[in-house]
VOTI-285923 format. One record per atom (N, C-alpha, C, O): x, y, z; residue in three letters. Coordinates in steps of 0.02 Angstrom, whole numbers, padded with zeros to 5 digits, always signed. Example, Ala and Ser with C-alpha at 12.3 -4.5 7.8 and 13.67 -1.06 7.14 Angstrom:
<atoms>
+00660-00284+00390ALA +00615-00225+00390ALA +00660-00165+00390ALA +00712-00166+00423ALA +00642-00112+00354SER +00684-00053+00357SER +00645+00002+00394SER +00670+00057+00402SER 
</atoms>
This chain:
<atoms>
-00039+00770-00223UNK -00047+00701-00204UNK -00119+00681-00220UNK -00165+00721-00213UNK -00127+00629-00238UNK -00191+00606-00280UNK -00213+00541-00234UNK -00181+00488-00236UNK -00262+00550-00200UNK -00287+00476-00157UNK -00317+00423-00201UNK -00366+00437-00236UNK -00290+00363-00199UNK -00313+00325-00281UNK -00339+00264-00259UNK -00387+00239-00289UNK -00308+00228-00197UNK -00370+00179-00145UNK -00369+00167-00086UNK -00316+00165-00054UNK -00422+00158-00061UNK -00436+00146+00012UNK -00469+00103+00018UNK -00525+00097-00006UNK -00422+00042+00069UNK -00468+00008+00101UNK -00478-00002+00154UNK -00427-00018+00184UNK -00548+00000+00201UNK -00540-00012+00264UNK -00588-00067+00319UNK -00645-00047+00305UNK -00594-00101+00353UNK -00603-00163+00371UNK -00621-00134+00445UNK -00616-00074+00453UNK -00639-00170+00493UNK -00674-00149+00551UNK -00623-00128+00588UNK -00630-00076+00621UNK -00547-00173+00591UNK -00482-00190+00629UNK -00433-00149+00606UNK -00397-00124+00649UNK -00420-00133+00534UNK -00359-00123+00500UNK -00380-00091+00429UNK -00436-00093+00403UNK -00325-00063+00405UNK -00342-00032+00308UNK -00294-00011+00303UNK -00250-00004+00345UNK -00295+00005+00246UNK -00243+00085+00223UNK -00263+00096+00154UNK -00292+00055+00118UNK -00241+00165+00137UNK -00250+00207+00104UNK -00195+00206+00059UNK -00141+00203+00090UNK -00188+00208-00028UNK -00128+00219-00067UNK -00145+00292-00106UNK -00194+00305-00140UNK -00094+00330-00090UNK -00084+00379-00133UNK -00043+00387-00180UNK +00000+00343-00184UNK -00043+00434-00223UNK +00019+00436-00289UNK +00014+00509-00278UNK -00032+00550-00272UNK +00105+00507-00278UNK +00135+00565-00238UNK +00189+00582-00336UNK +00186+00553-00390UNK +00232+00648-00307UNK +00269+00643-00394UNK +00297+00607-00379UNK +00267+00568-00416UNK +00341+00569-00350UNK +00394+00508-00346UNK +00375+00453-00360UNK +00412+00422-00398UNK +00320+00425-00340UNK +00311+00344-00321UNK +00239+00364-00289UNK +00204+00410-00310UNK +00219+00314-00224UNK +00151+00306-00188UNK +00169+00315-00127UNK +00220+00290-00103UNK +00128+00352-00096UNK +00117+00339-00008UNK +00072+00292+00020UNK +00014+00289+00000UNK +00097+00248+00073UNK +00050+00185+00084UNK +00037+00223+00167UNK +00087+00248+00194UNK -00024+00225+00199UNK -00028+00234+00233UNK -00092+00154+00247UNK -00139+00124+00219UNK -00032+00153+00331UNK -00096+00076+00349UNK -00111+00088+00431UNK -00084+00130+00466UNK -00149+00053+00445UNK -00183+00080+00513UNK -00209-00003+00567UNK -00233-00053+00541UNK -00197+00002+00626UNK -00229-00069+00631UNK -00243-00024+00722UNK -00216+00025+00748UNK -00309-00082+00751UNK -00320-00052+00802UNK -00280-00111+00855UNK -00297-00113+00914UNK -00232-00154+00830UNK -00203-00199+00881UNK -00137-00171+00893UNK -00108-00136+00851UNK -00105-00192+00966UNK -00057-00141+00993UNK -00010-00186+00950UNK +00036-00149+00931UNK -00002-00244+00927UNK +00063-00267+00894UNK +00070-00258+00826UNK +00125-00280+00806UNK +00035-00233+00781UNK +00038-00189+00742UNK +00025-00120+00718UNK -00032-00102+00704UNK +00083-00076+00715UNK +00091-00003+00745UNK +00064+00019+00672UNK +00069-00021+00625UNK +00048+00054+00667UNK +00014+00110+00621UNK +00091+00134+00564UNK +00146+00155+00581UNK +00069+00122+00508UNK +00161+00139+00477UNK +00137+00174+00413UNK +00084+00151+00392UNK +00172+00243+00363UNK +00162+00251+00319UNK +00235+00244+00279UNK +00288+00252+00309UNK +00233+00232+00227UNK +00294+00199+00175UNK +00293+00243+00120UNK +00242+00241+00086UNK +00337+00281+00103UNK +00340+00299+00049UNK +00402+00237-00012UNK +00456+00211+00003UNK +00357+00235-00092UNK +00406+00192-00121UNK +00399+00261-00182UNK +00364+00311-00180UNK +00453+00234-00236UNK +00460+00256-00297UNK +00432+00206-00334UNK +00433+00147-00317UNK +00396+00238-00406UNK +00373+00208-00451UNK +00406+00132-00456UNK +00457+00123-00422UNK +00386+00089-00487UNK +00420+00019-00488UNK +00408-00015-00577UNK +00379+00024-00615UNK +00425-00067-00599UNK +00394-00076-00653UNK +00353-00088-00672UNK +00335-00082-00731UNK +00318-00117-00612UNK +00251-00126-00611UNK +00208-00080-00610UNK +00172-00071-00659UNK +00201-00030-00537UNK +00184+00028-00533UNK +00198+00084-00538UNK +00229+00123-00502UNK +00162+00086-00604UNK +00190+00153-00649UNK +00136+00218-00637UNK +00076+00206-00632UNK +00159+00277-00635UNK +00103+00329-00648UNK +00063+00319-00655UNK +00056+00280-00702UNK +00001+00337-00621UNK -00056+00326-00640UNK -00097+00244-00659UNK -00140+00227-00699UNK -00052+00206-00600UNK -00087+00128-00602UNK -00159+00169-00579UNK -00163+00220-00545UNK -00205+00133-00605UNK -00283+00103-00569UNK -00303+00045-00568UNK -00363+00033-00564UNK -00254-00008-00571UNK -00294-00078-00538UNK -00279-00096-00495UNK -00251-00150-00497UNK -00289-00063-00430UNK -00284-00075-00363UNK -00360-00142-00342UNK -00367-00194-00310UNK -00388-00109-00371UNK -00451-00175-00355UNK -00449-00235-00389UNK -00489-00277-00370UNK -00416-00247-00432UNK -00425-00317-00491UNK -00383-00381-00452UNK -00323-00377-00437UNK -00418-00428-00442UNK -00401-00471-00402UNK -00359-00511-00449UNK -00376-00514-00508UNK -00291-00550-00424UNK -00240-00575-00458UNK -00249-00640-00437UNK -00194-00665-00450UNK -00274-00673-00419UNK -00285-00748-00395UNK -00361-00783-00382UNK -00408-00745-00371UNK -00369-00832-00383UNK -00444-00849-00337UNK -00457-00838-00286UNK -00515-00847-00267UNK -00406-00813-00244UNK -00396-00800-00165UNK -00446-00736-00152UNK -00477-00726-00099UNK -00448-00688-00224UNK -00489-00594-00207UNK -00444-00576-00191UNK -00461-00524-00163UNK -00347-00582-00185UNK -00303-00543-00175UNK -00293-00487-00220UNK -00279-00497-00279UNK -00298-00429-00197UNK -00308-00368-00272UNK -00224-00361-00270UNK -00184-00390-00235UNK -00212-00307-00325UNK -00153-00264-00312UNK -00134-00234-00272UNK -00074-00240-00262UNK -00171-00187-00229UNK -00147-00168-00162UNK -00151-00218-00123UNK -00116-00198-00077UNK -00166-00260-00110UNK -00143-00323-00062UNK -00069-00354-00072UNK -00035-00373-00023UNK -00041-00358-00150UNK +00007-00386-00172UNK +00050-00329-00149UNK +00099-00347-00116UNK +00043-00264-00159UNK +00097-00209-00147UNK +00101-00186-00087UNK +00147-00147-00076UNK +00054-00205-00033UNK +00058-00190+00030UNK +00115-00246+00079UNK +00157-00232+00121UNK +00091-00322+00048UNK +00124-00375+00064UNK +00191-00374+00047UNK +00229-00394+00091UNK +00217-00354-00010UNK +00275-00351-00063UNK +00329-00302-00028UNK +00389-00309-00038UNK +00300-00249+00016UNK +00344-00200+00052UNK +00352-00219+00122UNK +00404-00201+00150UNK +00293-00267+00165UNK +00294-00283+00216UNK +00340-00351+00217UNK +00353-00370+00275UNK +00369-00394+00162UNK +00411-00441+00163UNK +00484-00415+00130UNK +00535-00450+00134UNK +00484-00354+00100UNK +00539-00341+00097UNK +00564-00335+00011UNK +00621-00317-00005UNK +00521-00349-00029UNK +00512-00368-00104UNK +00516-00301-00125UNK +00538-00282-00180UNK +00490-00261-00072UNK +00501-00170-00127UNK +00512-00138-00070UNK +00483-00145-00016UNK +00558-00100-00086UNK +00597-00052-00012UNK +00585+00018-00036UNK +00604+00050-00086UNK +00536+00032+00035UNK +00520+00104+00042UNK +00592+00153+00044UNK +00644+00130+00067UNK +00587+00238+00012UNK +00638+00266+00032UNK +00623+00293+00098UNK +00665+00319+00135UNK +00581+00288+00108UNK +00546+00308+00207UNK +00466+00292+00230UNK +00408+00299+00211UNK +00509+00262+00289UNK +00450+00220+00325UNK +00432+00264+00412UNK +00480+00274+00450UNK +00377+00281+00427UNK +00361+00301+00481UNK +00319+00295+00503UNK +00261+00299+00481UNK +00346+00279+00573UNK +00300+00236+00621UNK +00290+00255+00683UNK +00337+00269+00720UNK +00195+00259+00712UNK +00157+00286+00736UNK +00156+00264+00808UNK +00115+00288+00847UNK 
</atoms>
């Protein structure tokens, strides 16, 4: 497993790894209504082996790629094969 980005904020972050399948999303928050969850997905067409533009912002907003792929699984747009929660 290869740790490829981390981000972390005073409140909340997570960490993406690339596992042989796909990525492990691990996210963290210190508020009780959002529980601590890690997601495993499979590669996608987007994210292929060995993505590295987790930092390149896709809008004027500074939304990077891990923002888009963190959001994208938390609305339901890419379905983890396992999700576990802390």
């Amino acid at each position: 497993m290869r740790n490829v980005f981390k981000k972390d904020g005073e409140r909340s972050g997570f960490t993406i790894s690339e596992t042989t399948k796909g990525f492990k999303i691990e996210t963290w928050s210190v508020y009780s209504d959002e529980p601590n969850r890690t997601y495993y997905i499979n590669y996608t067409d987007y994210f292929q082996p060995g993505f590295n533009g987790w930092q390149q912002a896709i809008n004027e907003h500074g939304t990077t790629y891990a923002d888009l792929l963190l959001r994208d699984i938390r609305e339901g747009y890419i379905k983890p094969y396992r999700t576990i929660t802390e």
